[in-house]
C-alpha positions in Angstrom: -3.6 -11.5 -4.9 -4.4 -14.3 -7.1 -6.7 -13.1 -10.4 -9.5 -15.3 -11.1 -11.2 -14.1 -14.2 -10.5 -11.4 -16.3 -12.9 -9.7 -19.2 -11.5 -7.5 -21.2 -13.4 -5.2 -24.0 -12.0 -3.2 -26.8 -8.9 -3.1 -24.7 -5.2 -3.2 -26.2 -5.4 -6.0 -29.1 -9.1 -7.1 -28.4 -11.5 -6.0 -30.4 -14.5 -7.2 -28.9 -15.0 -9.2 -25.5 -12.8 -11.6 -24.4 -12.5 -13.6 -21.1 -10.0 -15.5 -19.7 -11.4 -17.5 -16.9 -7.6 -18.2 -14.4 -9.4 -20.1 -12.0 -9.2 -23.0 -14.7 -5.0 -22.6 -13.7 -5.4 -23.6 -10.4 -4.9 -22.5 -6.7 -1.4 -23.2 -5.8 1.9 -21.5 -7.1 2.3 -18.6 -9.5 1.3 -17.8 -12.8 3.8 -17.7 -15.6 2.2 -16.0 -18.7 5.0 -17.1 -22.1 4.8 -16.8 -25.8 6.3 -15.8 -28.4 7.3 -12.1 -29.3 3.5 -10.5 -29.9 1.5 -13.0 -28.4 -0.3 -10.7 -26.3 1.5 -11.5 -23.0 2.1 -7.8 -22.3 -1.8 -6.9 -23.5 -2.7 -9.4 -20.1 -0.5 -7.5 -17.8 -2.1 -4.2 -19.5 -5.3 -5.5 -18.1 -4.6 -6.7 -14.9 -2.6 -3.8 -14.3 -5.4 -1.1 -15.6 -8.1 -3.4 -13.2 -6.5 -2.5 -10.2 -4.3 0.9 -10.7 -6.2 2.6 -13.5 -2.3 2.7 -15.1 -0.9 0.2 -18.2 2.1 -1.6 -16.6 4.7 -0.6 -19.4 5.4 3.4 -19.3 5.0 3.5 -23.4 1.3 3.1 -23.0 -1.1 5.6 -21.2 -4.8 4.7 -20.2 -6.1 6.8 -23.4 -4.1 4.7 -25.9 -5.6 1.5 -24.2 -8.7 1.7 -26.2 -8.2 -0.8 -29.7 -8.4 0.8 -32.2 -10.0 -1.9 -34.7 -13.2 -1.9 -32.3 -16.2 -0.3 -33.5 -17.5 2.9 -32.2 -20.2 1.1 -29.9 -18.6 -1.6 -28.7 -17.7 -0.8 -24.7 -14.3 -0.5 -23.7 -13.4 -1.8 -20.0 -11.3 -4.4 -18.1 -13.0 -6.4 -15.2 -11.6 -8.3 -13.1 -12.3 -10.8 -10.5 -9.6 -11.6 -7.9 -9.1 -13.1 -4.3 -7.0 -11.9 -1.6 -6.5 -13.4 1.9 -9.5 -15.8 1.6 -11.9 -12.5 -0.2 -13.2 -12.2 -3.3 -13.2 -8.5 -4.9 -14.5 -7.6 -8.4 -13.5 -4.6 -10.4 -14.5 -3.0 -13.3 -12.7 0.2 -15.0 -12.6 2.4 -18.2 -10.6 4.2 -19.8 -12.0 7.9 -21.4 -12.2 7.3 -24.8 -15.1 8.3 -27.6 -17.9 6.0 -28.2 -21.4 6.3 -30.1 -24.0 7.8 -28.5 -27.1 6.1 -27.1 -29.5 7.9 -28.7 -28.2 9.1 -32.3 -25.2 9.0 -34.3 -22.8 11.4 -32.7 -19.5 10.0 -31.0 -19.2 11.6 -28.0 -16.4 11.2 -24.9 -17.2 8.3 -22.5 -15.7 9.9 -18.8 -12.9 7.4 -17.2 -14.9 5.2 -14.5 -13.8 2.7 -11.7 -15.9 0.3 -9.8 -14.8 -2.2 -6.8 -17.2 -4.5 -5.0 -16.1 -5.6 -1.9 -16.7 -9.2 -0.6 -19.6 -8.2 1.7 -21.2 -6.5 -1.8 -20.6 -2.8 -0.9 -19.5 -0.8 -3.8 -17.0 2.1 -3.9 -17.3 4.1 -7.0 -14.5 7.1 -8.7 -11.0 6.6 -9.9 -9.1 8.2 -6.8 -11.6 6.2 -4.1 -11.4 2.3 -5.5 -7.2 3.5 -6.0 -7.1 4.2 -2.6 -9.0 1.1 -1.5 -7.1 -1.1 -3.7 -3.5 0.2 -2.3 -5.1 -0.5 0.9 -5.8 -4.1 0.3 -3.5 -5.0 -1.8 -0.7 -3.4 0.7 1.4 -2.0 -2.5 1.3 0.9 -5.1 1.4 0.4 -8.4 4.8 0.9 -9.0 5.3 -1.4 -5.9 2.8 -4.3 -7.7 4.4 -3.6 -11.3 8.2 -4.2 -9.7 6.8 -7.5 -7.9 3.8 -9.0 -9.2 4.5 -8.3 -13.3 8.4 -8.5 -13.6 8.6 -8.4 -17.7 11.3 -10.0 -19.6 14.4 -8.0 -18.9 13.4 -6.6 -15.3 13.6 -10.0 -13.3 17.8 -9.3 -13.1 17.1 -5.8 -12.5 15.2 -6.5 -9.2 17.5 -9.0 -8.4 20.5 -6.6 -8.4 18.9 -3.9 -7.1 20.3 -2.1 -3.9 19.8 -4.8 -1.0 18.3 -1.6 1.1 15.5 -1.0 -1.7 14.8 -4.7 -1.6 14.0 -4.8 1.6 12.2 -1.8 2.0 9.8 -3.5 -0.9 9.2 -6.6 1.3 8.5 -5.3 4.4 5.8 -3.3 2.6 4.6 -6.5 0.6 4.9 -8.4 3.8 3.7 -5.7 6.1 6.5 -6.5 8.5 7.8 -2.6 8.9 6.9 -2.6 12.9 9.3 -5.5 13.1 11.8 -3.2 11.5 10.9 -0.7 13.7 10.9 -2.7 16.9 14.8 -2.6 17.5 15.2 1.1 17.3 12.0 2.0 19.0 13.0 -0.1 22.5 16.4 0.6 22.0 15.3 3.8 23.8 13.4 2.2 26.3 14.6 2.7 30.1 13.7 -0.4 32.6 
């Protein structure tokens, strides 16, 4: 999964909309997001993380503290984010339920937690558990799966690395799909000829 562009709207530290277009970065490698000590690194992760789980990927922050709290009370709050996997291109859009301004009047009222994905042949699937579902299927990996792999934060890196060789693997072969090769000893291991 590589991201490509991400919007984000009166999400974490931004108050207002704010895209960051990552297909400017390139199409080979990884990206390494660095800065100083409140530079917003973690806010980018929030984002990315929200996009496709509906979950911020530190454990301090839950999806109704996501919404910033300098924005005004009708500015939108949502994360969108455009990314390609395996030669596709998926877009996703989410919100968290927070209170906005009404349409029509002054009252604030509470704007319901959504979740849009488009599939690359334009279909759409709508509600928080559906595109969750979808996404886990794509992607291959859960979100605590995606936040152990894809976001290590500064600290974790050594913890994967030391972790129990067994759990290790058992992470790859889901990243990697490669659990019937696994299987594939034990299963003819059985096998009379």
């Amino acid at each position: 999964m590589r991201p490509l562009k991400l919007i984000i709207s009166a999400f974490g530290p931004y108050d207002s909309k704010t895209e960051i277009n990552m297909s400017l970065l390139g199409s080979k490698g990884i990206f390494l997001i660095t800065g100083d000590t409140g530079a917003g690194k973690t806010s980018i992760f929030d984002a990315i993380s929200f996009a496709l789980f509906g979950t911020a990927s530190g454990q301090v922050r839950e999806p109704s503290m996501l919404r910033c709290k300098y924005s005004s009370d009708d500015t939108e709050t949502f994360v969108e984010m455009e990314f390609l996997h395996r030669d596709c291109i998926y877009k996703i859009k989410r919100n968290p339920e927070y209170t906005r301004k009404s349409k029509r009047g002054d009252k604030l009222i509470k704007q319901k937690a959504e979740a849009e994905l488009v599939l690359p042949d334009k279909s759409v699937i709508s509600g928080y558990k559906a595109v969750n579902e979808k996404i886990e299927s794509i992607l291959g990996v859960n979100f605590s799966q995606f936040s152990q792999i894809s976001m290590i934060a500064q600290g974790d890196f050594m913890r994967f690395i030391t972790e129990q060789t067994k759990e290790r693997n058992r992470i790859f072969r889901e990243i990697f799909s490669t659990q019937k090769f696994w299987d594939l000893p034990r299963e003819t291991k059985n096998v009379k000829l």
